[in-house]
N, C-alpha and C positions, 0 to 999 in steps of 0.2 A: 585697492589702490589703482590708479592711469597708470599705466610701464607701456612703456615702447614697446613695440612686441618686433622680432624678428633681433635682438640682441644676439650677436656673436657671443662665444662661450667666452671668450676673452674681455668685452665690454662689461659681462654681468660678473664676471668676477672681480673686474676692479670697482663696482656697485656694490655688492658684498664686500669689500675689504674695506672701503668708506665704511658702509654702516658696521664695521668691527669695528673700526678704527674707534667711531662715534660711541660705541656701545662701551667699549674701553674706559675711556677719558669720563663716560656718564658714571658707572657703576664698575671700580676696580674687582667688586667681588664675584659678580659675573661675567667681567672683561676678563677674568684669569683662565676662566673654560676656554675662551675665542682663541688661545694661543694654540693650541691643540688642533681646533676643531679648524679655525679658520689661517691665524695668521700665519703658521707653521709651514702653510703650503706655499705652492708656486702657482699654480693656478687651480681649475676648476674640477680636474679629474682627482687631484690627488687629495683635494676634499671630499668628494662625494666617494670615493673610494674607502676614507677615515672613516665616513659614516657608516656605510654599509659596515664594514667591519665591526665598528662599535654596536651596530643594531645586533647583527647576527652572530655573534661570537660571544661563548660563554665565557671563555677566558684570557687571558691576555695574550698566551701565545695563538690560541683561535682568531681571537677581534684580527690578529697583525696576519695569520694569514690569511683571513679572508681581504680585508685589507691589501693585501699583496695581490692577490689575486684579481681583484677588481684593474690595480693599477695595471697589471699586465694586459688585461683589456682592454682598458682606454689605450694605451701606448698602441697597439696591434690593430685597435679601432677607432681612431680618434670621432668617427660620425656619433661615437657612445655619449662623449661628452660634451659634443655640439647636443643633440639629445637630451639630455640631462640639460642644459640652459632653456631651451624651449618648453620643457615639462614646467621648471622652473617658475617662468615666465608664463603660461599657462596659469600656475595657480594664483600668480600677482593680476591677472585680469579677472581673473570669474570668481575668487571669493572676495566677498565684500568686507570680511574679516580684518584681511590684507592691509599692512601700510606702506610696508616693506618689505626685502626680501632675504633677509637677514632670519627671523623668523619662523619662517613655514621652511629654509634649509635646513635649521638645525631641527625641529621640532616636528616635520608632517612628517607622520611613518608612512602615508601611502607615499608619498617623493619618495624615501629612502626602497620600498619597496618595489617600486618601479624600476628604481637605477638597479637595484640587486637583479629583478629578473632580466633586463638588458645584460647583465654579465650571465647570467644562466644560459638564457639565450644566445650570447655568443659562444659560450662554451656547448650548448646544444650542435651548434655547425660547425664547431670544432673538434663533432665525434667525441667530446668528452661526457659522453651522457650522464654517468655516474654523477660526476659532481655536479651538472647542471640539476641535476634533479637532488641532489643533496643541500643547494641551496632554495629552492623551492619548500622543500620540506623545514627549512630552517628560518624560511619565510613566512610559510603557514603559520608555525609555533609562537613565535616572537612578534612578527606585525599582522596575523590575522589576516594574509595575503597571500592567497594559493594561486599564482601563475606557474602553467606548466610551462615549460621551456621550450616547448616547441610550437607554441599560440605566437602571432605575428601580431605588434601592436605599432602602431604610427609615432608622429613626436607634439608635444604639445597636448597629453594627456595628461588628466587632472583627477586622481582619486582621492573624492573629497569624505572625511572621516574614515574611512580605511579602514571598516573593520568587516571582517564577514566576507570579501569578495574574493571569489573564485572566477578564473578563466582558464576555460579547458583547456586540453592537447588541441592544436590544430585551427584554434579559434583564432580569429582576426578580428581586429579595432584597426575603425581607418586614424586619421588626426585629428585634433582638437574634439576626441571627445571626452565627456565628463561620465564616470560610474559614481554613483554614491556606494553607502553601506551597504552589506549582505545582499549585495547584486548576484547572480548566477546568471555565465555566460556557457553553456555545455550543451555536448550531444545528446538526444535522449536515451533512455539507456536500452530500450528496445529497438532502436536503429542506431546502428555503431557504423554510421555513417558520417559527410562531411560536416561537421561544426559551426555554430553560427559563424556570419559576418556583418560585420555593426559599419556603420559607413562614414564618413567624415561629419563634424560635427554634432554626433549624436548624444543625447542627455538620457540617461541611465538611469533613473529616481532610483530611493532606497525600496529595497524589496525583492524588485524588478530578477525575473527569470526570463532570459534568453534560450531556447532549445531545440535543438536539431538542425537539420538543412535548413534554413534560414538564413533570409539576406533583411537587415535593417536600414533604412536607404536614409541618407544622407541628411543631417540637420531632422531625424525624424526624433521625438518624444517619448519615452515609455514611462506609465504612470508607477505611480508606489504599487508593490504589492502584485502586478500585473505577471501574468502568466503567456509569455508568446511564443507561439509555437508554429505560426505561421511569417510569410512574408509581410514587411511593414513599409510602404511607399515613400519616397522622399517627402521630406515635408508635412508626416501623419504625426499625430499622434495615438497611441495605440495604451486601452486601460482595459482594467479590469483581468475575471479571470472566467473563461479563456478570454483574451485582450476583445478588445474592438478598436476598430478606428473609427476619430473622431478628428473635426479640425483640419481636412484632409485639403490639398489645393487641388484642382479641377487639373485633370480627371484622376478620380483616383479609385478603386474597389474597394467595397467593403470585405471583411474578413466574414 
């Protein structure tokens, strides 16, 4: 779909409550979920809050505390769920799928996965290591999405099919970039040094290993399947295994 992009958390969610609304009055027997999920809330955190819980909890008292836990988050961080619309809003511009935003809220585990490590990560700097890495672990299991809680990621990040990706301790995503499936972003394991850093708008193809001290510069490409273990210049694209670059804009080094 076209969405505006730069949508306050408050504008997308009365977007969202329209298309509840709509979705209601079309089909009462799938309109009966949206009272839970969507129209039950007051705004934008204590939906995305509903979800994470519903993804990561195996039982009812689980789902509500992790639930709970989320909201206390947002409440303490409200940038979490400004965050959360941007990400949003991210995935209503770059998958073509997309019509609406209704949709890919209730339905993309990589969204839900994201907003969970966003609360891991807050609870990471809030010396709660325990549980931030308890929700991590519970992210892995259920959506197939291992961000460690102390990896730094931007807003307006889009994990498209969600399955298989991992981002290490310590790694960094700048903004608006896209991972696909079974991406590896981590340190190599024979230098347990600093962790990749991927740079604004960078495209992640399915496959793709990111590894070691490495900087991936800004709007750069990495093919499927590619293996990179070196620096990748703004504006490259980088394939194969070990990668090469290709497509590079003047001046730029080969690898």
């Amino acid at each position: 779909m076209t969405a505006a992009a730069d949508l306050t958390a408050y504008q997308l969610w009365l977007s969202i409550r329209r298309e509840a609304d709509v979705a209601l009055a079309r089909d009462p027997v799938f309109g009966a979920s949206l009272t839970s999920a969507i129209l039950d809330h007051a705004g934008l955190g204590g939906a995305v809050a509903r979800q994470i819980g519903e993804r990561l909890g195996k039982s009812a008292a689980e789902r509500a505390q992790f639930a709970r836990l989320a909201s206390e988050a947002h409440r303490a961080a409200p940038d979490l769920v400004e965050a959360a619309s941007l990400d949003l809003q991210s995935i209503a511009i770059h998958d073509p799928a997309v019509t609406s935003l209704l949709p890919p809220f209730l339905n993309y585990k990589g969204y839900i996965a994201l907003q969970a490590w966003r609360v891991s990560n807050w609870l990471w700097l809030q010396d709660r290591a325990d549980l931030a890495l308890l929700l991590q672990s519970l992210s892995s299991d259920t959506l197939q999405v291992s961000i460690h809680p102390s990896a730094s990621i931007g807003t307006s990040v889009f994990l498209d099919h969600a399955t298989g990706i991992i981002i290490g301790a310590h790694a960094v995503v700048g903004d608006e970039v896209t991972i696909m499936q079974n991406v590896t972003i981590g340190r190599k394991q024979a230098m347990p040094g600093r962790a990749p850093r991927i740079g604004r708008g960078v495209l992640l193809t399915s496959g793709a290993s990111i590894l070691g001290d490495i900087s991936i510069g800004d709007f750069a490409k990495i093919g499927a399947g590619s293996v990179v273990g070196h620096d990748v210049p703004a504006g490259c694209t980088a394939v194969g295994v070990p990668a090469r670059l290709t497509n590079c804009p003047e001046p730029a080094v080969s690898i």
